[in-house]
VEXDREN-2710 file (C-alpha; in Angstrom, 1 decimal):
% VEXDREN-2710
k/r/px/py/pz
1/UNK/-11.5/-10.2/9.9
2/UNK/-8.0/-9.7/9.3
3/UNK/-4.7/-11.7/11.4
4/UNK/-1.8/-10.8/11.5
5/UNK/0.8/-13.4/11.9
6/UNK/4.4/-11.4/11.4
7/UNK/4.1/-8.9/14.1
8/UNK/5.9/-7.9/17.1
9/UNK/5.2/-9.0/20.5
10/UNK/6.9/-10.0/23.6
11/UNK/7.3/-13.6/24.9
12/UNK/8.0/-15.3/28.2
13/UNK/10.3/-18.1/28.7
14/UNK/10.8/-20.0/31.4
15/UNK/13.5/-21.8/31.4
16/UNK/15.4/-23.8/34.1
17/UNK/19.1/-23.6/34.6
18/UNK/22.1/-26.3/35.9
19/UNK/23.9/-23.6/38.2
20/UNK/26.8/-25.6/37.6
21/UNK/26.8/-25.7/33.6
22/UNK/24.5/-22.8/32.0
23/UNK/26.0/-19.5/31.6
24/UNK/23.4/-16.6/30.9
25/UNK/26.1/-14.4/28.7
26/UNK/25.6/-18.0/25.9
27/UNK/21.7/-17.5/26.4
28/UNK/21.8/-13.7/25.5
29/UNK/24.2/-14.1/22.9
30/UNK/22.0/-17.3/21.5
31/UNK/18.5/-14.9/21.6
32/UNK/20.1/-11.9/20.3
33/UNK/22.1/-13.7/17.3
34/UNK/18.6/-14.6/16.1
35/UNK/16.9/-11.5/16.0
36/UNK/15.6/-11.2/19.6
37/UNK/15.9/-8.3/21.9
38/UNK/15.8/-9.5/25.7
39/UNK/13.5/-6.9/27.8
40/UNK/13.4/-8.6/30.9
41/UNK/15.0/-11.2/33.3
42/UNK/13.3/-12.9/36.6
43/UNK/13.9/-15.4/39.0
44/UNK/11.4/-17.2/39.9
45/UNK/12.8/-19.5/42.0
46/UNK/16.6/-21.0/42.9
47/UNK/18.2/-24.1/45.1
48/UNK/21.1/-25.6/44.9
49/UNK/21.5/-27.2/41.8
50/UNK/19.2/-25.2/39.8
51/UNK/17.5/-22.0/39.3
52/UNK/13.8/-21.2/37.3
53/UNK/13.8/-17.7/35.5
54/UNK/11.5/-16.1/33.6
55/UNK/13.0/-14.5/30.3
56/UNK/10.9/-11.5/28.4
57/UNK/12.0/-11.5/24.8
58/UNK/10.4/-8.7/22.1
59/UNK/10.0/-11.1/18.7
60/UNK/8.7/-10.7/15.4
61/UNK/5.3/-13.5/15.4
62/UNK/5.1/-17.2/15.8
63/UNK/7.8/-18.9/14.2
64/UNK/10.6/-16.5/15.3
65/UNK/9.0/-17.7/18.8
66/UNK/9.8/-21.1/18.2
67/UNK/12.8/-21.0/16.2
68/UNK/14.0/-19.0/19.3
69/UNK/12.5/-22.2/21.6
70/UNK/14.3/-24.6/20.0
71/UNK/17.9/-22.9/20.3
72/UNK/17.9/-22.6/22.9
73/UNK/16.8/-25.6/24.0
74/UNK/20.0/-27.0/22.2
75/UNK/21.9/-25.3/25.1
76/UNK/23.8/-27.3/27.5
77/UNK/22.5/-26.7/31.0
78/UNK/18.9/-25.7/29.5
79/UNK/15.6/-26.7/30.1
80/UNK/12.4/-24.7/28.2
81/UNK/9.5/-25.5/30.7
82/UNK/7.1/-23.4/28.7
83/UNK/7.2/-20.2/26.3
84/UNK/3.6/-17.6/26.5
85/UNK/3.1/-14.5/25.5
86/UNK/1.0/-11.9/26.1
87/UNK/-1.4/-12.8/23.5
88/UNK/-1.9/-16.3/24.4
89/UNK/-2.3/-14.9/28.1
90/UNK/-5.0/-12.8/27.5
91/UNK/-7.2/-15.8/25.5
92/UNK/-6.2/-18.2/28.3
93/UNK/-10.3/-19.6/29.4
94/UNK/-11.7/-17.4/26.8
95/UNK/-11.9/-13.6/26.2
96/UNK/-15.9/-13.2/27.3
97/UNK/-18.2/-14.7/30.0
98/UNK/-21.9/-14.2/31.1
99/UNK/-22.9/-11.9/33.7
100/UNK/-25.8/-11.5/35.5
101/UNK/-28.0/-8.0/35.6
102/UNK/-29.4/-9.3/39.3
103/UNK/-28.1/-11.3/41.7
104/UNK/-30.2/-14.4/43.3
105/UNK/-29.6/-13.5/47.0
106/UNK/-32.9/-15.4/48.6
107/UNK/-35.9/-17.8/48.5
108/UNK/-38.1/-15.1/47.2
109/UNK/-35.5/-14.1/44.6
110/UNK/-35.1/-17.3/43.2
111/UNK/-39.1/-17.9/43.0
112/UNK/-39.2/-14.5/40.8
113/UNK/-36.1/-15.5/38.4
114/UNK/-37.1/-19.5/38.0
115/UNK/-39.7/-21.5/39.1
116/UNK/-42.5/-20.5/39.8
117/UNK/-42.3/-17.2/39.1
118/UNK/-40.7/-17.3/35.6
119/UNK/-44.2/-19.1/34.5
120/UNK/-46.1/-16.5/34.3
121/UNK/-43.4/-14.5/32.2
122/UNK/-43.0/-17.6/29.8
123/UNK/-47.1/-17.9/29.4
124/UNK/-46.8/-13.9/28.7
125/UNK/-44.4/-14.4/25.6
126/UNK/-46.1/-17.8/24.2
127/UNK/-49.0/-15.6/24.1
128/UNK/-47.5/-12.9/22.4
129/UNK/-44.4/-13.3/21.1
130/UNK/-43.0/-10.1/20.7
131/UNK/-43.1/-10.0/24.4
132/UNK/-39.6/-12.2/23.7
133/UNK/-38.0/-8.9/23.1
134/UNK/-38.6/-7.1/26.2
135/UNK/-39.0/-10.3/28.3
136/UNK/-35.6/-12.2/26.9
137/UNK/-31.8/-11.3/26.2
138/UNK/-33.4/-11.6/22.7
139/UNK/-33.8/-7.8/23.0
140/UNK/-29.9/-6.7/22.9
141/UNK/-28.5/-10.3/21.7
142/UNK/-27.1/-11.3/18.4
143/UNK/-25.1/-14.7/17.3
144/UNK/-22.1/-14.6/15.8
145/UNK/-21.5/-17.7/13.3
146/UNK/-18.9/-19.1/12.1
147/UNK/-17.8/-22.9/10.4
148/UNK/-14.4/-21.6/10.1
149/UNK/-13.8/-22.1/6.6
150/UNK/-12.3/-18.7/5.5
151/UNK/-11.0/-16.9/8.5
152/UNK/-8.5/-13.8/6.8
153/UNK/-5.2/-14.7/6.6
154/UNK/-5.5/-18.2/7.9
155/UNK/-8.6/-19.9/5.4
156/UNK/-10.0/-22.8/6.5
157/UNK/-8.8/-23.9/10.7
158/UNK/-11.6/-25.3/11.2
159/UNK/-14.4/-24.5/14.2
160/UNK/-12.8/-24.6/17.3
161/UNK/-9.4/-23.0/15.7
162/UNK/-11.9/-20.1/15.2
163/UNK/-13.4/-19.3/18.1
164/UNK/-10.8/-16.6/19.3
165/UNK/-12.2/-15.2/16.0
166/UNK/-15.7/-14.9/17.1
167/UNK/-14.5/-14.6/20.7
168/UNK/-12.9/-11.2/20.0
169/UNK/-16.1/-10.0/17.5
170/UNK/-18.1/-10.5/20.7
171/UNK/-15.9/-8.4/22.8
172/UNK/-16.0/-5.9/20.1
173/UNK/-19.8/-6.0/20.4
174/UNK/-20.0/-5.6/24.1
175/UNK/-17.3/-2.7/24.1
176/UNK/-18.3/-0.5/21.3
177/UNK/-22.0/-0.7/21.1
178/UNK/-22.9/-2.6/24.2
179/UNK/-24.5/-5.5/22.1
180/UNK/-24.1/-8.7/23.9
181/UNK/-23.3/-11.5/21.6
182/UNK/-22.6/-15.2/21.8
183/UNK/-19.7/-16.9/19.8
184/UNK/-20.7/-20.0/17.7
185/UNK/-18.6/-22.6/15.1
186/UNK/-20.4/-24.9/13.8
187/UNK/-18.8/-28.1/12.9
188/UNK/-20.4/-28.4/9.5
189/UNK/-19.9/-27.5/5.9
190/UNK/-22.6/-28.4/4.8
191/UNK/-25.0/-25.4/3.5
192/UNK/-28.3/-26.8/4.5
193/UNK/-27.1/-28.3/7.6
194/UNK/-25.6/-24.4/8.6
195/UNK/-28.9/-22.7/7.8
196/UNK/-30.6/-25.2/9.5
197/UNK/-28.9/-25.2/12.6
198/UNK/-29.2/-21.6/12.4
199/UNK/-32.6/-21.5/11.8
200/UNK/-33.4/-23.4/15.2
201/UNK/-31.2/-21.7/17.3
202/UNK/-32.7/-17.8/16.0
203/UNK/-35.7/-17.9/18.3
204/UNK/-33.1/-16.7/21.0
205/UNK/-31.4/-13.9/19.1
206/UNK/-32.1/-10.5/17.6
207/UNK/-29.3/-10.5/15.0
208/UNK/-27.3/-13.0/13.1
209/UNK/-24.0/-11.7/12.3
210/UNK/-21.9/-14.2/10.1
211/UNK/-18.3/-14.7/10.1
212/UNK/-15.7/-16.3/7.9
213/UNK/-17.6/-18.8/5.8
214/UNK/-16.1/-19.4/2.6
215/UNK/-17.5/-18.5/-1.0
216/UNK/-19.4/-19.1/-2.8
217/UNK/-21.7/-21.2/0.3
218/UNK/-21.7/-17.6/2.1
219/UNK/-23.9/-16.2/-0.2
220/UNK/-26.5/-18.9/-0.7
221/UNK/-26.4/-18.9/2.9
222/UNK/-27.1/-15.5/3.8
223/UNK/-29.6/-15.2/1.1
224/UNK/-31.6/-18.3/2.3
225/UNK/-31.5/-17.0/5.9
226/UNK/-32.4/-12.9/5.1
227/UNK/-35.9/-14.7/3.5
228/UNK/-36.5/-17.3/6.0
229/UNK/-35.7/-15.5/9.2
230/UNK/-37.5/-12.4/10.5
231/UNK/-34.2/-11.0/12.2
232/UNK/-31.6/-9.1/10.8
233/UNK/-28.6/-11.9/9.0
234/UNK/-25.3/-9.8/7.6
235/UNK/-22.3/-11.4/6.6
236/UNK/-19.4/-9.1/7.9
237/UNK/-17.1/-10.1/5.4
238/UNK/-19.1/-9.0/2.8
239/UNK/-20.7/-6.0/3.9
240/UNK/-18.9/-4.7/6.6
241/UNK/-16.2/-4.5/4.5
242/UNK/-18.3/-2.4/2.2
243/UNK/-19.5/0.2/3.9
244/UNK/-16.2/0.9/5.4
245/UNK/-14.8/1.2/2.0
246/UNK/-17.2/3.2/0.3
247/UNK/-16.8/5.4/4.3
248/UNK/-13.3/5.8/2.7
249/UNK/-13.8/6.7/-0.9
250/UNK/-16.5/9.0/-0.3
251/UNK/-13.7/10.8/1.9
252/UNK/-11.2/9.9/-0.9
253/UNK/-13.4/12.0/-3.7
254/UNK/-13.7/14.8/-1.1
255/UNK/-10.3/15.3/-1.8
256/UNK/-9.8/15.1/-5.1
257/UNK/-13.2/16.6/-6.3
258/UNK/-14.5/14.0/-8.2
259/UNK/-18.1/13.0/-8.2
260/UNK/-18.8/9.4/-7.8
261/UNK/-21.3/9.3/-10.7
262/UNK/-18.4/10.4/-13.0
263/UNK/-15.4/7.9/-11.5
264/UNK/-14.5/4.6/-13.4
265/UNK/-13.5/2.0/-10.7
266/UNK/-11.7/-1.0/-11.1
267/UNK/-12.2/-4.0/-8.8
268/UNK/-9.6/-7.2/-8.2
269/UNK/-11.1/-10.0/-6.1
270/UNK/-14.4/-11.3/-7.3
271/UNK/-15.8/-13.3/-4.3
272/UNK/-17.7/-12.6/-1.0
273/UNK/-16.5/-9.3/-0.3
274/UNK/-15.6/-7.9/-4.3
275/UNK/-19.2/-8.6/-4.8
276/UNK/-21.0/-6.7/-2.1
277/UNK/-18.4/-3.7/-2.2
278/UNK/-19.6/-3.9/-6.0
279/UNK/-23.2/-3.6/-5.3
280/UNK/-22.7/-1.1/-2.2
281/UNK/-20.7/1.3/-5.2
282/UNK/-23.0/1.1/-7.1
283/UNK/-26.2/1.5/-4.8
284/UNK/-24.2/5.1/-3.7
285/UNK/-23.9/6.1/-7.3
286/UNK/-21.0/4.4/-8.9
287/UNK/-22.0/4.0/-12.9
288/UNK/-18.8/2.3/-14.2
289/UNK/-17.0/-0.9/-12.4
290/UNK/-15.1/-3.2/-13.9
291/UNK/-14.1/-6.6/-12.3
292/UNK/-11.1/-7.9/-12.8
293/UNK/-9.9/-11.9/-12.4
294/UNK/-6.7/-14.1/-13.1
295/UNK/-8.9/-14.2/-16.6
296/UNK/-8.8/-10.7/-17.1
297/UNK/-12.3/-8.2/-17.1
298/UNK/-15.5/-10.2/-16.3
299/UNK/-17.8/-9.2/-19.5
300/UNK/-21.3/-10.3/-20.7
301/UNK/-19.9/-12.4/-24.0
302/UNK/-18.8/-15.0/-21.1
303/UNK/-20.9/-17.5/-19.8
304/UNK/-19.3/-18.3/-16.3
305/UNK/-19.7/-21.3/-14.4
306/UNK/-19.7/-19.4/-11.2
307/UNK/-23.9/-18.4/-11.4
308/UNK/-22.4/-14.9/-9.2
309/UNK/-20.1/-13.9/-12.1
310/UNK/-22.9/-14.2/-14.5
311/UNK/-24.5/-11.7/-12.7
312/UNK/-21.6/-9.3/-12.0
313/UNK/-21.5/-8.8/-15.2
314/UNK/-24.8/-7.9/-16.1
315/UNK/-24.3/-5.1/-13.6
316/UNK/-21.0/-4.2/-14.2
317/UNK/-18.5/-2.9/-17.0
318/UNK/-20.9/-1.1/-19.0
319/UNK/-18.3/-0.6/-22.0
320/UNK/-17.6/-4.2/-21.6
321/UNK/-14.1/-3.8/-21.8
322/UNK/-11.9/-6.8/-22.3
323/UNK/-8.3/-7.8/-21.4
324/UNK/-6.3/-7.7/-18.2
325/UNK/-5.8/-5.1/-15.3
326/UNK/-3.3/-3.4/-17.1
327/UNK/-5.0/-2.8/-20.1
328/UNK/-8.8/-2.0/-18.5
329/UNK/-7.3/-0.1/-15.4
330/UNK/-5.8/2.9/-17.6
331/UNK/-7.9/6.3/-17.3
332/UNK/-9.3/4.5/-13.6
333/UNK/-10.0/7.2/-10.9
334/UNK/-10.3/4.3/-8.5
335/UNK/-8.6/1.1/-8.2
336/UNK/-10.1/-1.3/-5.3
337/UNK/-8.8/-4.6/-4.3
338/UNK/-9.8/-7.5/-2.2
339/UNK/-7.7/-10.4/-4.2
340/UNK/-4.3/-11.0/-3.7
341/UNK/-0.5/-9.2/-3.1
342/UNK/1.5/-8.0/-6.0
343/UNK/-0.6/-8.2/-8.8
344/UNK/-0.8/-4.2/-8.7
345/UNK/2.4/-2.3/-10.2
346/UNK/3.6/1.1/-10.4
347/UNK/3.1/1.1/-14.1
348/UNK/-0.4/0.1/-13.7
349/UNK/-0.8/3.5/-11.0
350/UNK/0.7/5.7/-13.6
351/UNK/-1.5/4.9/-16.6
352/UNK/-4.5/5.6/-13.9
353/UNK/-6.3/9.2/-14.0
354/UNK/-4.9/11.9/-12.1
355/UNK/-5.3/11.9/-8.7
356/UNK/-5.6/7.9/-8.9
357/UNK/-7.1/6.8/-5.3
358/UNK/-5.9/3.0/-4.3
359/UNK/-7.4/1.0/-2.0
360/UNK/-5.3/-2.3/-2.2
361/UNK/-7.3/-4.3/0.9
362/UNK/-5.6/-7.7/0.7
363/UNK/-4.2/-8.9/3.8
364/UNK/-1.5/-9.3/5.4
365/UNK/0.2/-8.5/1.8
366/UNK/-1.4/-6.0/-0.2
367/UNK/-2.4/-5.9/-3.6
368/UNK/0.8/-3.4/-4.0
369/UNK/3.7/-2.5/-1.7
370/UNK/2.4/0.6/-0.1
371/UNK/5.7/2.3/-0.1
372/UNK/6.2/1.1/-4.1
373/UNK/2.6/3.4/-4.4
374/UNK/2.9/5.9/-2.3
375/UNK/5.2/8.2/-4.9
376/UNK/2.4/8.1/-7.9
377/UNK/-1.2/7.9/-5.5
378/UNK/-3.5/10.4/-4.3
379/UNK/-5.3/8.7/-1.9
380/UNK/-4.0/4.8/-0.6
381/UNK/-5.5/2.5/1.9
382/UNK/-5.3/-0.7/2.8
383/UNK/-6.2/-3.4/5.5
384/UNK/-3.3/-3.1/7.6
385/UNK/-3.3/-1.1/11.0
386/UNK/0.5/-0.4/10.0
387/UNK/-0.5/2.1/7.7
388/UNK/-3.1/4.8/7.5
389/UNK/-6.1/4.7/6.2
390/UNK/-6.9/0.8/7.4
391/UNK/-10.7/-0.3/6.1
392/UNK/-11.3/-1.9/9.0
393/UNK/-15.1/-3.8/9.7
394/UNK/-15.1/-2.9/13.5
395/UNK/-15.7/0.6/12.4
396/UNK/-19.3/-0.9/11.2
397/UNK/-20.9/-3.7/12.5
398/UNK/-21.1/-2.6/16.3
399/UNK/-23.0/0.1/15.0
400/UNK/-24.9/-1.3/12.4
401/UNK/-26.3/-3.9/15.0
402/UNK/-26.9/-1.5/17.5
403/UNK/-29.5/0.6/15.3
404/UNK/-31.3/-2.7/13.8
405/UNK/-32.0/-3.6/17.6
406/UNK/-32.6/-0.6/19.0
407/UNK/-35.5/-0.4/16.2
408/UNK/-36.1/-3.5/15.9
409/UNK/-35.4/-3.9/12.4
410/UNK/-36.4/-7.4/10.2
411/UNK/-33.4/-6.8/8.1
412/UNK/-30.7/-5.1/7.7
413/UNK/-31.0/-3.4/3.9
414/UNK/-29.4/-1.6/1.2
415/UNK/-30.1/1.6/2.1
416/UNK/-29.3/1.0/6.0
417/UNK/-25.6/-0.3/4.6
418/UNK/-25.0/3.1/2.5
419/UNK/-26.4/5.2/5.4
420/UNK/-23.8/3.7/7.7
421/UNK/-21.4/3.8/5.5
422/UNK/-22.0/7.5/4.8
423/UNK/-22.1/8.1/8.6
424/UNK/-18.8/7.0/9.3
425/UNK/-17.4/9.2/6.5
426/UNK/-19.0/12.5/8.3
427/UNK/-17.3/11.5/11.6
428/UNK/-14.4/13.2/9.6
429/UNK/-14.4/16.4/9.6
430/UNK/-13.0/18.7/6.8
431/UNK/-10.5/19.9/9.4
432/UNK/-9.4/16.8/9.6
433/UNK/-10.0/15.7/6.0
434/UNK/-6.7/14.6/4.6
435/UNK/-4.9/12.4/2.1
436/UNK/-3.7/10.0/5.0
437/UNK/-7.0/10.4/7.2
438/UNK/-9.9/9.5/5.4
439/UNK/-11.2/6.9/7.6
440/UNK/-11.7/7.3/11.3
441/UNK/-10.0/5.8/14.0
442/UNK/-11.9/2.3/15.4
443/UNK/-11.4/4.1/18.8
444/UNK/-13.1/7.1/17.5
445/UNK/-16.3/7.1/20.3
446/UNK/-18.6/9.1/17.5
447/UNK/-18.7/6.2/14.9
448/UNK/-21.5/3.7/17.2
449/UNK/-23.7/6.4/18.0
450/UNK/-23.1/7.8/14.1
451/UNK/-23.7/4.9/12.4
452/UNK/-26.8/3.8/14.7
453/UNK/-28.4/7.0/14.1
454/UNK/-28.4/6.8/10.2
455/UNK/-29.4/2.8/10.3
456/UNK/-32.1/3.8/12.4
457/UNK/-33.4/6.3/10.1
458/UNK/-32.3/4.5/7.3
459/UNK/-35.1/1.4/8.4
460/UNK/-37.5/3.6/9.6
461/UNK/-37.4/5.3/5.8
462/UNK/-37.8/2.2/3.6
463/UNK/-40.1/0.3/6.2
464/UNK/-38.0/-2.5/8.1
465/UNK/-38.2/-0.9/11.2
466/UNK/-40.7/-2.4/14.2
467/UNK/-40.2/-0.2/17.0
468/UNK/-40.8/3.4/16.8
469/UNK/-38.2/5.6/18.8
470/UNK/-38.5/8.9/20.2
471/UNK/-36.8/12.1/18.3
472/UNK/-34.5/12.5/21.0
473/UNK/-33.3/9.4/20.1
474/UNK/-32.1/10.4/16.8
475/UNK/-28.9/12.0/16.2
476/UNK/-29.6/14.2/13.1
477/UNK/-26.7/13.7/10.5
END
């Protein structure tokens, strides 16, 4: 998932103030001389010799914060006893907890929810294990994994520096789709030792969702785990991210009446998510894809030492074309990125086909300023909630797990991605259908119940699914 580190937000600080030396007027000028805009001033407490007040400042991220700290800590009569903000307030002891569905409020109670009561349930499920999913959390419960080695916009922090990460997925889960989840970093890089761990720990869940591990382990890893585990295992940063993007260029061809079987599309970013967006395109129709690296196109009369290159290119770039972005992307109905800011220009735009749709993903910095493409583009997106059109994952996995529990589903397939993806392009109607809305809004409350609908269907058709559901169920899409 995508942070943001540059945007505004509003900071406390509480400073204490010699009555006798500090004047406020040299604190306001001090905060507004470097770019901060005071909203609020109050006292928390005062004496004789010196007063506490809490100062509400609007800055622009993290390091205007401290910049802004340490001025003003430079000022006579000044002392900073701590600076918060609104963000750091609301992860203060976590952003989830547990709950419990019953409370324990007597002997008898206790005797039915642990000993000796919860023998017979536990003798019940050893007998038959499927009982787990009715009997256990394992019903409505996925994991979601992380080593912290490739968290968007930050790379590798490390485990516990991710957790706020996985923290806020969870509370994504709970909100959107009522999936309860639990957050987990493992402090390990190691491949086998992840799907290890992983592997011993599944017995509790119904889902693994996987977070943030770097490339090209991700994909050995999810591989390894989708064969060895009967639950479902997705790696959000791969797939997520494709079915929200083929969501918004299946909205994108709506408007320019193009069909996707006729489209050339060319891709920037070859890793984790490049790959699967690749695969998803083409699994929805998409004939002719060309990859593009620092190298130039990725062609069969290459032997790569990355093995997953190897084997882009024997699905990709049919013509195998040759040369860099500017020379393969011209006649491109479609450029995608997920690589890097800047490497996208407006001379690259106009030698695309008419009505050129863009979807430049990187973040914070896209591929190409959007107001640089806006002029010569049909259709833009990117990953940024700043603009519209944002390809954002939360518009899929709460969903996507949702259906794969609700029918129980081993895996979580091909087909089941494209449905989804599909789904969330219907939530927008052709009302609503426009060059700056072809995605809808994360808050939108159709896309769960959408997108669980078509995964639902989507496992029951290609055999994944292990719990039949009524028709009333179903939504029909």
């Amino acid at each position: 998932m995508s942070i943001g580190t540059g945007t505004s937000t509003h900071i406390i600080m509480r400073l204490q103030l010699d009555v006798e030396v500090f004047s406020f007027g040299e604190i306001a000028s001090c905060i507004s001389n470097a770019g901060g805009d005071i909203i609020g001033v109050d006292v928390i407490s005062s004496n004789k010799t010196h007063t506490v007040r809490d100062i509400t400042v609007n800055v622009h991220g993290l390091k205007h914060s401290k910049l802004l700290g340490d001025l003003i800590s430079k000022l006579k009569g000044v002392k900073v006893l701590q600076i918060s903000d609104r963000t750091f307030l609301m992860h203060l002891g976590g952003k989830i907890e547990t709950a419990l569905k019953t409370r324990i409020k007597n002997r008898e109670d206790l005797a039915r929810v642990y000993t000796p009561g919860v023998a017979n349930v536990c003798t019940a499920i050893a007998e038959e294990p499927e009982k787990a999913y009715s009997l256990t959390i394992k019903r409505n419960t996925i994991a979601v994994i992380s080593d912290g080695t490739a968290v968007l916009g930050l790379g590798n922090i490390g485990p516990a520096a991710a957790m706020p990460v996985m923290e806020g997925k969870s509370m994504l889960f709970k909100q959107l789709a009522n999936v309860d989840s639990f957050p987990i970093c493992l402090d390990t890089e190691d491949t086998e030792e992840i799907i290890r761990t992983i592997k011993t720990i599944a017995p509790a869940f119904g889902g693994i969702n996987l977070e943030d591990i770097s490339a090209p382990r991700c994909f050995e890893i999810e591989e390894r785990l989708k064969k060895e585990l009967d639950i479902p295992v997705f790696h959000d940063d791969q797939h997520g991210t494709a079915v929200v993007l083929l969501a918004g260029l299946l909205n994108a061809l709506r408007i320019t009446k193009k069909n996707i079987e006729d489209i050339k599309v060319v891709f920037t970013g070859i890793g984790a998510a490049g790959i699967a967006c690749t695969k998803i395109l083409l699994s929805a129709g998409v004939r002719n894809i060309i990859g593009v690296d620092r190298n130039g196109a990725i062609h069969r009369d290459v032997q790569y030492e990355n093995k997953y290159w190897n084997q882009y290119a024997e699905i990709t770039n049919p013509d195998n074309l040759k040369g860099s972005l500017s020379e393969v992307i011209a006649g491109a109905d479609v450029f995608i990125g997920v690589s890097a800011p800047g490497i996208l220009t407006v001379a690259d735009i106009k030698s695309m086909a008419k009505d050129p749709i863009v979807f430049a993903m990187a973040n914070p910095e896209p591929e190409i300023d959007p107001e640089l493409a806006e002029p010569y583009v049909r259709v833009l997106a990117t990953g940024r909630s700043d603009y519209p059109n944002q390809i954002n994952n939360v518009l899929c996995f709460p969903g996507i797990f949702r259906g794969a529990l609700d029918c129980r589903a081993s895996e979580i397939n091909e087909e089941m991605k494209v449905a989804a993806a599909k789904a969330i392009a219907s939530v927008v109607s052709d009302e609503e259908l426009s060059e700056s809305y072809v995605i809808p809004s994360v808050f939108n409350d159709r896309v769960v119940e959408k997108v669980r609908s078509a995964v639902v269907k989507a496992a029951h058709e290609t055999g994944v699914a292990r719990k039949e559901l009524r028709a009333a169920n179903l939504v029909n899409l």
